[in-house]
N, C-alpha and C positions, 0 to 999 in steps of 0.2 A: 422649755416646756411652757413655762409662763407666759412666754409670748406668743406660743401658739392658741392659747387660752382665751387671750387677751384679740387675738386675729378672729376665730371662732367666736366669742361674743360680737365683734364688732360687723362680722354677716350677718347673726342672727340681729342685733339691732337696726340694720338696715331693711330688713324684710317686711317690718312695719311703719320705716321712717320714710320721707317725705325726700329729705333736703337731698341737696348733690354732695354734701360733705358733714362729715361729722368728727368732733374732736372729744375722745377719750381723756378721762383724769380718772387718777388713782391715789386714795388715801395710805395713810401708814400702817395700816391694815391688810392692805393688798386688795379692799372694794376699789371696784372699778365703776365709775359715773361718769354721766355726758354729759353733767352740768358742771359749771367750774365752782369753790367757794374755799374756805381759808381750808387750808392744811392739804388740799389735792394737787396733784404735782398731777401737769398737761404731758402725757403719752405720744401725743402727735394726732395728726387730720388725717384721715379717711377719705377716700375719695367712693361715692356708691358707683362705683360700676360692678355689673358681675365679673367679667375680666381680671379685673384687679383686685379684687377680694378672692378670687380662684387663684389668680399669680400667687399671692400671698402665704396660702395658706401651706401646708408644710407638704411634700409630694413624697409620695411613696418610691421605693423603688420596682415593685413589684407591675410587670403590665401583660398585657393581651392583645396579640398584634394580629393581624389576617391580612391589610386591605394594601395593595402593593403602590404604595403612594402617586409613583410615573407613571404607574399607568394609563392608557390614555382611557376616555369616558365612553364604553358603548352602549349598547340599547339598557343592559341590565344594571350600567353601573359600571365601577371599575373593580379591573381584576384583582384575586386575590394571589396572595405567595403560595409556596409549594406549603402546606398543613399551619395549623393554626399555634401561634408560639406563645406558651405559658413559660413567663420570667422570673424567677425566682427572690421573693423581696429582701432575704439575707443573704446571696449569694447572688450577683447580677451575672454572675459566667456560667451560672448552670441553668438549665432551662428546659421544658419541654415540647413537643409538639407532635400533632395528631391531627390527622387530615381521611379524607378518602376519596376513593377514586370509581366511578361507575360507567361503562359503556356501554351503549344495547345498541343494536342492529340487527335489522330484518331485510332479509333476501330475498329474491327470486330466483335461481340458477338452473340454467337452462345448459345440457349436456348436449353436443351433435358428438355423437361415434362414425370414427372415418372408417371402423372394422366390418360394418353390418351389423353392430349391435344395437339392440332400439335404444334409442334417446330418451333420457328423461330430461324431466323439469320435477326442482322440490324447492317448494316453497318454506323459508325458514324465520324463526326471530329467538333470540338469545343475548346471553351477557357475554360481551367480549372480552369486557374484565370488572372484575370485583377483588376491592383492594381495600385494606386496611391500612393505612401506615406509622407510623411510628418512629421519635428519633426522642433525642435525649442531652444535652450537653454536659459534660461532666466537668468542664474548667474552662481554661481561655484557650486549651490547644485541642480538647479529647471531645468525642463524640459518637454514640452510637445512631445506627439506622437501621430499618429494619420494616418490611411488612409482608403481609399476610394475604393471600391468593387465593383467590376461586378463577378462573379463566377458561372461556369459552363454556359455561354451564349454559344447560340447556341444548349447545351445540347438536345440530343433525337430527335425522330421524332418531336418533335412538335416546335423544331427550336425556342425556347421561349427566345428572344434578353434579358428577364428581367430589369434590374435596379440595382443604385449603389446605394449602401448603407455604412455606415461608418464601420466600422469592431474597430478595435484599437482606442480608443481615452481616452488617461490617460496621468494626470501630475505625473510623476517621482521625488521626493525628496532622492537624493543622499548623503548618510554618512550629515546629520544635524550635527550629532554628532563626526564628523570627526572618525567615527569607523566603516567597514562594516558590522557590526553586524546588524543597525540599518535603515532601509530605508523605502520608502513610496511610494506605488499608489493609485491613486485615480481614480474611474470614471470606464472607459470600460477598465479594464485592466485582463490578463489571470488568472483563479485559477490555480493549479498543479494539474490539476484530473488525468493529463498522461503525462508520459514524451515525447510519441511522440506527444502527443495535444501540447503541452507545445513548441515545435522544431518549430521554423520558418518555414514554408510551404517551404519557397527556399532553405532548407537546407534538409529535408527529402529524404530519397532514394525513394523511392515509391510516387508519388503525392499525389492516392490516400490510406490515412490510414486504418488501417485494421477493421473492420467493429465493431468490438468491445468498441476500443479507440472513434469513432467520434459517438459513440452510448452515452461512456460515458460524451462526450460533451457537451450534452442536456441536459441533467439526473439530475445535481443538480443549474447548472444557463446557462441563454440560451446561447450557442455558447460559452461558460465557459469564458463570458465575461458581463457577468450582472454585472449593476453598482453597484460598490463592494468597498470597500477599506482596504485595506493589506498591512500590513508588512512582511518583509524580509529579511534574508541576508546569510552572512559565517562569520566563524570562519577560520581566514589562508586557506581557501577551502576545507577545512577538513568535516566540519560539515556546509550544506544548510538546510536555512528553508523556510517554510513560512506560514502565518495564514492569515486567513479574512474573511468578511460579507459580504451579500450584497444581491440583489435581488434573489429571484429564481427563475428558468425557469417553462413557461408555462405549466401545463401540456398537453396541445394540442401540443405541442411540442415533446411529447416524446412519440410514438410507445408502444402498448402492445405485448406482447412475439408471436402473430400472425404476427405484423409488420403492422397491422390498426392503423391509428391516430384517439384518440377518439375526441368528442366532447364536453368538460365538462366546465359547468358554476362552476365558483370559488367564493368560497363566504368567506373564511377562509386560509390566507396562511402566512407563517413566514416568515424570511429571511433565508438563509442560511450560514450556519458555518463553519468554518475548517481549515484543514492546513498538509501541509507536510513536513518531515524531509528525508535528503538524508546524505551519510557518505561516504569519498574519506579516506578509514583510510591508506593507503600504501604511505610514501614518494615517491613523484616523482610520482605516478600518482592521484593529485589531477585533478577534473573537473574544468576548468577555462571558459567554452563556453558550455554551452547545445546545442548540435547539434546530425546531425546523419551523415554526411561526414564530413569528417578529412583529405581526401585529401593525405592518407599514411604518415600525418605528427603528431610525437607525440606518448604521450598514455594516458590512463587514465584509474581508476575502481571505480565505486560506488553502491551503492544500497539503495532505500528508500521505504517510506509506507505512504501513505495519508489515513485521514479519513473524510470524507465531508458528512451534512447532511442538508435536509432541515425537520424540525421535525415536522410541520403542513401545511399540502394540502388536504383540504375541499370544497366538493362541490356536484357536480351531474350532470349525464347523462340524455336523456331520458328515462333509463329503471332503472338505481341505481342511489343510493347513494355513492360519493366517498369520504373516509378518510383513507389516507395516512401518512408515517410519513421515507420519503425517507432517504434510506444514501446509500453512495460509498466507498469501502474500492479499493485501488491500491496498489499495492508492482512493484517496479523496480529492474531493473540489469543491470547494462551496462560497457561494454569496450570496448579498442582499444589498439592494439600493433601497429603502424606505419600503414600500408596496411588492417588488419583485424581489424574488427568492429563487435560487434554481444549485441543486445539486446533485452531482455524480459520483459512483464507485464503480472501481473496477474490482474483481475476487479470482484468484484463482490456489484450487486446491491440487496439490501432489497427492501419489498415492490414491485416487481414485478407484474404488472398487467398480469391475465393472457389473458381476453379478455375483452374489456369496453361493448362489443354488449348483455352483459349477464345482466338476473334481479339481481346477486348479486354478486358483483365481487370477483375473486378468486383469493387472493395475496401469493405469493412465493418468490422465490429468485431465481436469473440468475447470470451465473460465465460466464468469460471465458479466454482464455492467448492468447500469439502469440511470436512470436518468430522471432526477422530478426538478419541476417548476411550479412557482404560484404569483398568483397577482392580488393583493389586497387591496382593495377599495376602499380607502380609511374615509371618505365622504362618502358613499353609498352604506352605511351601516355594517361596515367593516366585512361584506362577503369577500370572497375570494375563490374564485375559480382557480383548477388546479388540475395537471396533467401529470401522467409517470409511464415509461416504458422501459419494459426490463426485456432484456437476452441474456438466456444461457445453455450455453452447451453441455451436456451434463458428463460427454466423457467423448472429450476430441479426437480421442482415436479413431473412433467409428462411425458412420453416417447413422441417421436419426434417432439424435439423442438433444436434440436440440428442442427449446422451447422460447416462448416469445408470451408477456403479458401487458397490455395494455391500460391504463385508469383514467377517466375525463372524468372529472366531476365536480363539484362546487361543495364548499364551509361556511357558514356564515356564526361568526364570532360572537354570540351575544354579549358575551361577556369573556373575552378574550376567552383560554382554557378552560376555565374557570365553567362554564356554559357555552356548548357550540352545538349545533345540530350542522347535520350535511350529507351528501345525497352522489352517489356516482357510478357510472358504469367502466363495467372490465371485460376485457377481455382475454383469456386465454388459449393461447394455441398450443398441443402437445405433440411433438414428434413420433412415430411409431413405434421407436422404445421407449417413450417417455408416456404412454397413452394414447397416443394414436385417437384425438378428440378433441373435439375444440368447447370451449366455456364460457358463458356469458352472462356475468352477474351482475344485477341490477341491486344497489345497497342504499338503505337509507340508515342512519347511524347519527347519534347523539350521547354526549359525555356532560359530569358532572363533576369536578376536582377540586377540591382546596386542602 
């Protein structure tokens, strides 16, 4: 403590002194003087720089992190981490952090009906999401996360402010076993049904995903975040897994290949199962971050295949009987050379309803893939132009059920996630059971996240 004392004096006396160095003495008193004379014992030389009177003096443990150091430097600055991290100065393993997340976009959408019915066009602008978040460290292995949802307010004519709701909320147990092979969630935390479901919302090139992935969403637990609990991990990142149980999603929740939500009372339902494997086999481009912008920094290649099922969904409409016995098959592919990115999925659901409105329902199977790419400009101020085409069939048993959606459009990174505005057109075409119409959205979109 006395020497810290004695460092703390020797700032404050340089802030009115001159020299490049100065030499401390201290009598048997414990004063401290910069003149030498009988009975002062010489402490040592000073050197005035601010550097080294800052090295010196005593450092807390306590800090406040946000700004992601690698990052490269765009127009705004560099990026920050996912929420803002408060360290705790008696306890360096527990920690907090709080961040938010905001997305707005406004539309034009332009409907042709292939039935004879008049076409419109509605012009819109809305929050695609609004996010709270929230995480927590409780030691050197345990962790909560957690945040809080308003999504799509404002959405459509009907202007519906809605409500928040919790989205993420799971405790994390990290390497127990001091090996990443082996890890833990609990509670509301995500299955792998898609590796772009699976991508952070503020990391995606496109806000909204391609109709297929947030179809398969639903499909085996709600918002592929039913209370569930799963293991996970890697081998050197070579080899990603992961398996788990846990509730399954409602079937009012999930659309028949017409795109009606039925109404069906449950009287019999299981949990569901599963798990997927992914493989970075090439040195040097292992996956060290599931994302989908990279920011022209890096590379990586992998590919993987999930199997998820929920094996009993029993119950009834008013006009059937419904028993079901749902699964999801997914396959991946993904890379990146620096600037170019480009990934694919394929999906296909068992058990397909084809209409619930019928006295005896008619089950099948629906597939479908998509396809995105991007090109970052990391000398043009980091834009990046960026393409996606999705196909799906929504029930292959029968002709036109099939749909097709198109995305051309450009990102420009101000500040990596962290700040991005961007701008693109789509297009969607719907088969005569699927809508019988074609779509054509003009979007301009910007986010806010740390």
């Amino acid at each position: 403590m006395k020497k810290y004392i004695l460092l703390c004096i020797a700032a404050f006396t340089f802030m009115g002194a001159n020299a490049n160095a100065i030499t401390l003495y201290q009598d048997d008193k414990g004063q401290v003087f910069t003149t030498p004379a009988d009975g002062r014992v010489a402490l040592g030389e000073y050197v005035n720089t601010k550097s080294q009177i800052k090295e010196s003096l005593p450092k807390s443990q306590s800090k406040i992190t946000l700004i992601k150091e690698d990052s490269p430097k765009f127009v705004l600055g560099k990026e920050t981490h996912i929420n803002m991290k408060f360290v705790s100065e008696d306890a360096s393993d527990m920690w907090f952090k709080a961040g938010v997340r905001i997305q707005g976009s406004m539309e034009s959408k332009n409907t042709d009906y292939k039935d004879g019915r008049a076409d419109t066009t509605v012009s819109d602008a809305y929050l695609r999401r609004v996010r709270l978040e929230v995480a927590a460290g409780f030691g050197e292995h345990s962790s909560f996360v957690m945040d809080m949802r308003n999504d799509r307010a404002n959405y459509d004519l009907s202007n519906d402010e809605r409500g928040f709701n919790v989205g993420d909320a799971y405790v994390q147990i990290k390497k127990p076993f001091d090996s990443s092979l082996i890890n833990f969630k609990l509670y509301r935390a995500k299955i792998d049904i898609s590796r772009t479901e699976t991508v952070k919302s503020a990391r995606v090139i496109a806000y909204d995903r391609p109709y297929v992935a947030d179809y398969a969403a639903q499909y085996i637990s709600s918002n592929r975040r039913g209370a569930n609990v799963q293991m996970y991990g890697d081998w050197n990142k070579k080899i990603h897994y992961q398996i788990a149980v846990g509730a399954a999603t409602n079937p009012n929740d999930v659309k028949d290949a017409t795109g009606a939500k039925p109404d069906v009372d449950i009287d019999d339902q299981s949990l569901f199962f599963g798990g997927k494997i992914k493989l970075s086999p090439f040195d040097g481009w292992e996956e060290k971050t599931v994302t989908e912008t990279y920011m022209g920094q890096g590379k990586h290649f992998t590919f993987g295949a999930s199997y998820w099922s929920v094996p009993t969904l029993k119950g009834s409409t008013a006009n059937a009987a419904v028993d079901l016995s749902r699964s999801l098959i997914n396959a991946e592919i993904s890379g990146h050379y620096y600037g170019f990115t480009a990934q694919a999925e394929y999906f296909k659901f068992d058990d397909m309803v084809e209409d619930y409105g019928v006295s005896s329902l008619n089950l099948g199977t629906s597939s479908g893939w998509y396809v995105t790419s991007e090109y970052v400009f990391r000398d043009f101020h980091f834009i990046a132009p960026f393409v996606r085409y999705e196909s799906w069939d929504k029930f292959e048993d029968k002709d036109g059920y099939d749909s097709t959606s198109m995305i051309a459009g450009v990102n420009w990174y101000l500040r990596g996630n962290t700040t991005k505005v961007g701008a693109y057109f789509q297009k969607d075409s719907l088969g005569v059971n699927t809508g019988d119409k074609d779509v054509n959205i003009l979007r301009i979109t910007s986010q806010w996240f740390f």
